[in-house]
DOLOLO-699651 format. One record per residue: residue number from 1; residue in three letters; x, y, z of N, C-alpha, C in turn. Coordinates in steps of 0.02 Angstrom, whole numbers. Example, Ala and Ser with C-alpha at 12.3 -4.5 7.8 and 13.67 -1.06 7.14 Angstrom:
+-----+------+--------+--------+--------+--------+--------+--------+--------+--------+--------+
: seq : type :     nu :     nv :     nw :    cau :    cav :    caw :     cu :     cv :     cw :
+-----+------+--------+--------+--------+--------+--------+--------+--------+--------+--------+
:   1 :  ALA :    660 :   -284 :    390 :    615 :   -225 :    390 :    660 :   -165 :    390 :
:   2 :  SER :    642 :   -112 :    354 :    684 :    -53 :    357 :    645 :      2 :    394 :
+-----+------+--------+--------+--------+--------+--------+--------+--------+--------+--------+
***
This chain:
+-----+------+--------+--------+--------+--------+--------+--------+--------+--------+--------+
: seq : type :     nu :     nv :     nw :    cau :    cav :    caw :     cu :     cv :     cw :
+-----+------+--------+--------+--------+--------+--------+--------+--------+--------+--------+
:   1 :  UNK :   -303 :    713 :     80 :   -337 :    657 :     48 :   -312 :    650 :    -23 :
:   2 :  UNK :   -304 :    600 :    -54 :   -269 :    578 :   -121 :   -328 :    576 :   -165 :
:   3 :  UNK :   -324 :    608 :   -201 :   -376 :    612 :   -273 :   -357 :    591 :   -337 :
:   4 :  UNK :   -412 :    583 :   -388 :   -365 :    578 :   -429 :   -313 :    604 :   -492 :
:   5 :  UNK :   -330 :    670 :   -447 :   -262 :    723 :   -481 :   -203 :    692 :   -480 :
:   6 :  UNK :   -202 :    688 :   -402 :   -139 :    655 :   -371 :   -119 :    568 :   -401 :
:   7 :  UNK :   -159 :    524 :   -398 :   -146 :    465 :   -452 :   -137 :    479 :   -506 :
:   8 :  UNK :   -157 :    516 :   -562 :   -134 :    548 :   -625 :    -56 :    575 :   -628 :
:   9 :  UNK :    -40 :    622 :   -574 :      0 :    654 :   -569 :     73 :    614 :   -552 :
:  10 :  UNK :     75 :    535 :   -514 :     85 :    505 :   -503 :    132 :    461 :   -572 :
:  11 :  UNK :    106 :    474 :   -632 :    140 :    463 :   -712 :    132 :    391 :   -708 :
:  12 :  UNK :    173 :    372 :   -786 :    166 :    310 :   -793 :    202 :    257 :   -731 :
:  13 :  UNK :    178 :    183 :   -730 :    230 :    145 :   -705 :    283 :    127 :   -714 :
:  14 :  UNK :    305 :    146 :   -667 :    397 :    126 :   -690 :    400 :     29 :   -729 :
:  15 :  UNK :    430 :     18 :   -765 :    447 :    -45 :   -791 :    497 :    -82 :   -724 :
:  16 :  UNK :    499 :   -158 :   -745 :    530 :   -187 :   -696 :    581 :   -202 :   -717 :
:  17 :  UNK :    644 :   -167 :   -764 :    690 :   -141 :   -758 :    723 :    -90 :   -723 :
:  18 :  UNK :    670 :    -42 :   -713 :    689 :     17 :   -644 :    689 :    -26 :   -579 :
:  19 :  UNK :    701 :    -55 :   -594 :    692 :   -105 :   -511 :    637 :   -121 :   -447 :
:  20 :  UNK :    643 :   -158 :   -408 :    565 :   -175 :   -368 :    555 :   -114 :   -330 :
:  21 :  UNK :    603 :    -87 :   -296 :    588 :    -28 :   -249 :    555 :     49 :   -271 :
:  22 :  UNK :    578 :     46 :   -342 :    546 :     85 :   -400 :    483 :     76 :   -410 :
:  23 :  UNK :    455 :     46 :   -406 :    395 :     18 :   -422 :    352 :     -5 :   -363 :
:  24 :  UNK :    393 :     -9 :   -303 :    353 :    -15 :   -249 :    330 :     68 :   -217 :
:  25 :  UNK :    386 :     94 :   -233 :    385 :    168 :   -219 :    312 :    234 :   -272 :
:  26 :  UNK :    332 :    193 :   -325 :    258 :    198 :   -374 :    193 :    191 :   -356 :
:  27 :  UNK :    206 :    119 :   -312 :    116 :     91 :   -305 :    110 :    135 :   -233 :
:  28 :  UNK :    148 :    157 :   -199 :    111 :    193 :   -140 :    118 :    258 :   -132 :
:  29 :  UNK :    152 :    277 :   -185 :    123 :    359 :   -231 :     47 :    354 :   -236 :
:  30 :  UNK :     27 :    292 :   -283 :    -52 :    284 :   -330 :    -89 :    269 :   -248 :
:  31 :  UNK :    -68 :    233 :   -207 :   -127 :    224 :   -159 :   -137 :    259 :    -98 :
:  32 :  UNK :    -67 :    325 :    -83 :    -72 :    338 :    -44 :    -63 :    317 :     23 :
:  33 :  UNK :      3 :    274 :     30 :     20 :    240 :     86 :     81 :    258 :     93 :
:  34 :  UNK :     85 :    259 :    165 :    148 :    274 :    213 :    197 :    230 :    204 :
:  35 :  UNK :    251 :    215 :    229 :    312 :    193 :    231 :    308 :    104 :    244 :
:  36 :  UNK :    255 :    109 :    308 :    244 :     42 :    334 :    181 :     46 :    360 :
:  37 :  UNK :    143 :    -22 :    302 :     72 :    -15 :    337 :     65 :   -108 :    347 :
:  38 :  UNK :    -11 :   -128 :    373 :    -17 :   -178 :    388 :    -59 :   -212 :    319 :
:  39 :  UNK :    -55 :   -276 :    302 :    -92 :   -313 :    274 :   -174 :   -263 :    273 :
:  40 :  UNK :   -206 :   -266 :    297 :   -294 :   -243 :    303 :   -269 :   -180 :    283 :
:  41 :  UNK :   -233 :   -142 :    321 :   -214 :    -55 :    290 :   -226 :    -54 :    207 :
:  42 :  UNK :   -181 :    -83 :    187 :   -159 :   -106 :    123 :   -239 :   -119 :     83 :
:  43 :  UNK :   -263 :   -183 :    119 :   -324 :   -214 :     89 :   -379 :   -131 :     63 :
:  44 :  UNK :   -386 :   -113 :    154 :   -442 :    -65 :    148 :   -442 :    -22 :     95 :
:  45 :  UNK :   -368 :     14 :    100 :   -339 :     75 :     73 :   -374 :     44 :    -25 :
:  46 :  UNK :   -357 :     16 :    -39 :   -361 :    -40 :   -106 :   -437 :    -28 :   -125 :
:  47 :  UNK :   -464 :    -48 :    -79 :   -551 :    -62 :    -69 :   -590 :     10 :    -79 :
:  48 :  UNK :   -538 :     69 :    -29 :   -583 :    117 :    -44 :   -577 :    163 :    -97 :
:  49 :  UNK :   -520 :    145 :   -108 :   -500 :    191 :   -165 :   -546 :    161 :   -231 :
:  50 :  UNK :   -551 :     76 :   -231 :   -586 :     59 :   -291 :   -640 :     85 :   -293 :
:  51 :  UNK :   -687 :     84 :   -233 :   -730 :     96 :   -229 :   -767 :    174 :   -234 :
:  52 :  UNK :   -709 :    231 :   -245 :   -743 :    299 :   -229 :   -750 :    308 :   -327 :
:  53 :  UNK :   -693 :    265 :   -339 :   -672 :    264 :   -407 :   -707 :    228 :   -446 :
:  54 :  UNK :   -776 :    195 :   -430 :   -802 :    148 :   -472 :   -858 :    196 :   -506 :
:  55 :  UNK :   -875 :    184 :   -578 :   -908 :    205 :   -617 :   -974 :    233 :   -566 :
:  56 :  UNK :   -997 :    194 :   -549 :  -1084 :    217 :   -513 :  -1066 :    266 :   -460 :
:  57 :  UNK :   -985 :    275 :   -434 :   -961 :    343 :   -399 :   -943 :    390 :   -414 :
:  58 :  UNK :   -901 :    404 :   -461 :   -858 :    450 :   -475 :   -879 :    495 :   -530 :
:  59 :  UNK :   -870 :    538 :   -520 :   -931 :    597 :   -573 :   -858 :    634 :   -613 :
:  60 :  UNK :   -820 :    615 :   -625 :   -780 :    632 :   -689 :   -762 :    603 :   -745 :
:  61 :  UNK :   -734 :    629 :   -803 :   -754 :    590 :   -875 :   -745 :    531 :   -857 :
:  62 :  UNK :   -756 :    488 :   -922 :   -737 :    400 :   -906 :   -658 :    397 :   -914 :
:  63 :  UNK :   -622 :    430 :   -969 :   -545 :    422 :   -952 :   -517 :    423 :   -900 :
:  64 :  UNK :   -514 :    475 :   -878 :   -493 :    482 :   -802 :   -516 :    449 :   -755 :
:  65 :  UNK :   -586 :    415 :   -744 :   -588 :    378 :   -700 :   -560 :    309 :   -719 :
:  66 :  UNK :   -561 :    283 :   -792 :   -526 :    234 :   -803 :   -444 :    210 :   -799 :
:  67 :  UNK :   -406 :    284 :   -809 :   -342 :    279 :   -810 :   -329 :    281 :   -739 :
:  68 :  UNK :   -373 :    298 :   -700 :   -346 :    317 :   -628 :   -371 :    226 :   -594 :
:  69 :  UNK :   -411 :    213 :   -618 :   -443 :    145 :   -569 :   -390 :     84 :   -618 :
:  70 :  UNK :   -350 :     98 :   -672 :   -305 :     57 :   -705 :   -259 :     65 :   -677 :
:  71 :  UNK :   -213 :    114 :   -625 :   -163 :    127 :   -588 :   -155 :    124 :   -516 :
:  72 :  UNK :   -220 :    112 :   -494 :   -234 :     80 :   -432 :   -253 :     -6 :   -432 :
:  73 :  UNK :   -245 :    -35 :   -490 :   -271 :    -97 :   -486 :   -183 :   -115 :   -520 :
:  74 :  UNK :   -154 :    -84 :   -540 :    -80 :   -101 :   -571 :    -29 :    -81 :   -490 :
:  75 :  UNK :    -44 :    -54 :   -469 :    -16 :    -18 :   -377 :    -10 :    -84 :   -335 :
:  76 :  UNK :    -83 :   -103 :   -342 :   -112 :   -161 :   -312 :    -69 :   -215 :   -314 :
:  77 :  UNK :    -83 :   -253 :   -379 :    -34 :   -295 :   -400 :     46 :   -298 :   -399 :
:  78 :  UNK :     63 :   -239 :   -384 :    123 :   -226 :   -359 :    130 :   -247 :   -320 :
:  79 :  UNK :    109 :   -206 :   -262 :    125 :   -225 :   -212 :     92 :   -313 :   -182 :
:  80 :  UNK :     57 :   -311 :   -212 :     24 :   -389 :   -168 :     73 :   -450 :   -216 :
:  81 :  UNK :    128 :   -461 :   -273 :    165 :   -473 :   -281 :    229 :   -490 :   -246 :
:  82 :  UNK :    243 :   -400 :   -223 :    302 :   -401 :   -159 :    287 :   -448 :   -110 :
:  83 :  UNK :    219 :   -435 :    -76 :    197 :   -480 :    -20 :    181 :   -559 :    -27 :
:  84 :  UNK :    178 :   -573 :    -86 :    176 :   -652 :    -98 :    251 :   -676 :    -97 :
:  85 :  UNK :    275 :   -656 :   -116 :    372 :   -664 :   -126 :    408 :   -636 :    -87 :
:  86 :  UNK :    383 :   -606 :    -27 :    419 :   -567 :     29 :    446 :   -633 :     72 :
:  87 :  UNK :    512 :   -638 :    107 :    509 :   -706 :    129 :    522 :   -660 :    231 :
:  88 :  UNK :    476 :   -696 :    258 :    479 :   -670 :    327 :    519 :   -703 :    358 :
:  89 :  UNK :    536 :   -667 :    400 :    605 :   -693 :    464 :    567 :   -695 :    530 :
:  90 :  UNK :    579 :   -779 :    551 :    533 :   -790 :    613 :    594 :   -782 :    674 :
:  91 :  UNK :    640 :   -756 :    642 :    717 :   -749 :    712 :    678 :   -700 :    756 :
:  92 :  UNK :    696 :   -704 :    811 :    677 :   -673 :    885 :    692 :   -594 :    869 :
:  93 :  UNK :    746 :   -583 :    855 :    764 :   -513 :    849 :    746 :   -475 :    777 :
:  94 :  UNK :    724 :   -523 :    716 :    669 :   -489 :    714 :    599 :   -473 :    698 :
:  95 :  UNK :    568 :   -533 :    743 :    499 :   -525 :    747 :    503 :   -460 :    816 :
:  96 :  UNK :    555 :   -453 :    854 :    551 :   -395 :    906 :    537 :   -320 :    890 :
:  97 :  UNK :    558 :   -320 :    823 :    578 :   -249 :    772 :    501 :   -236 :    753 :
:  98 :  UNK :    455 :   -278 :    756 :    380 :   -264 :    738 :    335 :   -306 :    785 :
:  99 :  UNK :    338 :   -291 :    829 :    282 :   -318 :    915 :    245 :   -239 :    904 :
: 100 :  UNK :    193 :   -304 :    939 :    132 :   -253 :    930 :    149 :   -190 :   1008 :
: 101 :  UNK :    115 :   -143 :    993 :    137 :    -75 :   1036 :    146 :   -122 :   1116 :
: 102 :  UNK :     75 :   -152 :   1121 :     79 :   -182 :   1200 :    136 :   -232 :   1192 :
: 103 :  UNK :    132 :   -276 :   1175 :    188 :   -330 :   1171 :    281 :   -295 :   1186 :
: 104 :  UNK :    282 :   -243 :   1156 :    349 :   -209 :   1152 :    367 :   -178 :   1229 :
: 105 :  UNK :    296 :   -149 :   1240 :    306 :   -119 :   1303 :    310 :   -163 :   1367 :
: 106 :  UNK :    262 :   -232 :   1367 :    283 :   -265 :   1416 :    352 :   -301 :   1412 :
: 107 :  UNK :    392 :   -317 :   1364 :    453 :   -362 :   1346 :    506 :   -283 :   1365 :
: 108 :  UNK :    490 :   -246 :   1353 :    539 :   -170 :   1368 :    527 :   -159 :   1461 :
: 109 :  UNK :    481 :   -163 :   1478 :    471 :   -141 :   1531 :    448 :   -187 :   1602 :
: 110 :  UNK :    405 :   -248 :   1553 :    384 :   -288 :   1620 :    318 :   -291 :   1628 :
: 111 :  UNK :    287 :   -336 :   1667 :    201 :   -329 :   1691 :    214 :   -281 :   1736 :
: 112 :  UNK :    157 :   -194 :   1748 :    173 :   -183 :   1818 :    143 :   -207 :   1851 :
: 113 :  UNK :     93 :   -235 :   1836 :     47 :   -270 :   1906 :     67 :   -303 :   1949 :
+-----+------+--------+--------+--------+--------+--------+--------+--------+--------+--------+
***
């Protein structure tokens, strides 16, 4: 589970001279996300973290909960940036590269019924 040792530990944000992947690689250090997650993943992950981290929760000094809920709301914006300016590819081969588990398996394999 990601605390906020681990967001602290995590250092400053890279500038957007280190480049986008730098900084995308930053915000899911601070939130604790995998390689590839979904829209809501993203949302929740965002939500709960604000939320364990909000003043009426979090029972450590106010710095630390402030610098830590300032680097999850800067993570945030990161990434929900990428995803406003991300431009999607509606080509066949590859919306195929991300079908949902069932979808993959019937187009791989077939109805067996």
């Amino acid at each position: 589970m990601l605390d906020g040792k681990d967001i602290v530990q995590a250092g400053d944000p890279p500038n957007e001279t280190q480049g986008l992947h730098v900084r995308l690689q930053w915000a899911r250090q601070v939130l604790g996300l995998g390689t590839s997650v979904t829209r809501a993943e993203f949302k929740g992950r965002v939500r709960y973290l604000l939320q364990i981290w909000h003043p009426d929760h979090a029972t450590c000094p106010d710095l630390v909960r402030e610098e830590v809920t300032q680097k999850i709301i800067l993570a945030r914006d990161i990434i929900n940036d990428y995803l406003e300016n991300y431009r999607f590819s509606f080509l066949e081969k590859d919306i195929d590269d991300h079908l949902p588990p069932r979808e993959w398996l019937l187009k791989r394999f077939g109805d067996a019924s």
